[in-house]
N, C-alpha and C positions, 0 to 999 in steps of 0.2 A: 484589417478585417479578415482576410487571408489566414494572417498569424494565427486569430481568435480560434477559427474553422479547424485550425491543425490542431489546436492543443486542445479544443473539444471533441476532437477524433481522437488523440491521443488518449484524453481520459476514458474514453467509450472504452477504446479497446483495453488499456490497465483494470477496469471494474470487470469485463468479463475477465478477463485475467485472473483475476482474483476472484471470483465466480468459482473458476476451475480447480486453481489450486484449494479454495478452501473446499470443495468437492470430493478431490483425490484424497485430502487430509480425513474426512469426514470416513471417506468409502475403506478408508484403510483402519481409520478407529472401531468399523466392524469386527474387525478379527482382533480381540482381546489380548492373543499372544502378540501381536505386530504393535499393538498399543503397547503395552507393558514392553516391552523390548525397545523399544522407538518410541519413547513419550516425546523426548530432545527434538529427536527430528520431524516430530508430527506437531509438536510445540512452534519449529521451525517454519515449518509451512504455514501455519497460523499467521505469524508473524510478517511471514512475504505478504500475504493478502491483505492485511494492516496498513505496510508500507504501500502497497499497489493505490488501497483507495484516500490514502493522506496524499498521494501524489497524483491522482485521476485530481481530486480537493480543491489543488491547489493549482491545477491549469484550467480550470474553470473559474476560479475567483474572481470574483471584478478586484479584488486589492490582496496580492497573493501574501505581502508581509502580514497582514490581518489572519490571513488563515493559516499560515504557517506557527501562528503561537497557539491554533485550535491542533494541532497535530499531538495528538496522545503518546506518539511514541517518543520519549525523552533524546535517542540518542540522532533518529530522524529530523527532527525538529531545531536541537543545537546545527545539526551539519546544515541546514537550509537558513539557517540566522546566519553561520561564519560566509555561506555563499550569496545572502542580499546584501552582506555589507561591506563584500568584496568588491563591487560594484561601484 
């Protein structure tokens, strides 16, 4: 029960996480020169936020191999398959 309580804390805080970063991503795609110049790394950020809420997802799940085959991101998704069948 304990365990449960940690890893629904843990995902609270990864979703604002990712709240923030796609924030900083957004507040920065205001200034068109820092876009154009930075698509890669604002792409990048994108993508943390991505991972953040597949991984808040999946410590909430009542059956986490279930949702790890809902996880969008291709390369996320293989790495959490080679680590539930490491097990």
């Amino acid at each position: 029960m304990a365990n449960q309580a940690t890893h629904r804390q843990i995902a609270v805080v990864l979703e604002e996480l990712a709240q923030e970063v796609e924030a900083l991503g957004a507040k920065l795609c205001t200034d068109m020169d820092i876009a154009m110049r930075h698509m890669d790394s604002l792409q990048g950020i994108d993508l943390i936020a991505q991972k953040q809420r597949s991984l808040a997802a999946l410590l909430e799940a009542d059956c986490p191999m279930e949702q790890v085959e809902k996880i969008a991101i291709d390369v996320l998704r293989e790495r959490m398959r080679m680590l539930g069948t490491a097990h």
